[in-house]
N, C-alpha and C positions, 0 to 999 in steps of 0.2 A: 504494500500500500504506500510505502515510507516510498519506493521507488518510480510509483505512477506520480506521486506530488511532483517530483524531483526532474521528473520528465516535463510534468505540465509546466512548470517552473521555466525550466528551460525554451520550451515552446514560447509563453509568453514574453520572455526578454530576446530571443529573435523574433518572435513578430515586433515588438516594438523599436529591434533596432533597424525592421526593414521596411517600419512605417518612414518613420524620420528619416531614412537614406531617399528611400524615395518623396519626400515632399524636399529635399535638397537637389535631386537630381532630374524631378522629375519633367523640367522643362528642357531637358533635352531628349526625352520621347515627344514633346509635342502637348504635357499637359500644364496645363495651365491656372495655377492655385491661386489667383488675384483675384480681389472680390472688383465688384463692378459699383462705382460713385454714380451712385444717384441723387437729386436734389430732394426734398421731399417739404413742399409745403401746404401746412394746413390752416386753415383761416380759424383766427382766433375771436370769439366774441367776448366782450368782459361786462355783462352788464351792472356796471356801475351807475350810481344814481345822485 
């Protein structure tokens, strides 16, 4: 049992070192991790009196 942790352990710190490789490198396959600037305005009423 001590041995299946030890595994999944393992699995998860290369999954997560081959997220992070890839959002570093990933824009030389062509993907493209920039968020996109939109403006966003909402009309504000205050009714003050």
């Amino acid at each position: 049992m001590v041995r299946l942790f030890k595994y999944f352990f393992y699995l998860l710190v290369l999954a997560g070192i081959a997220f992070v490789a890839f959002a570093y490198v990933g824009e030389m396959f062509g993907f493209d991790f920039s968020t996109g600037v939109h403006a966003i305005e909402l009309p504000l009423d205050l009714d003050i009196k």
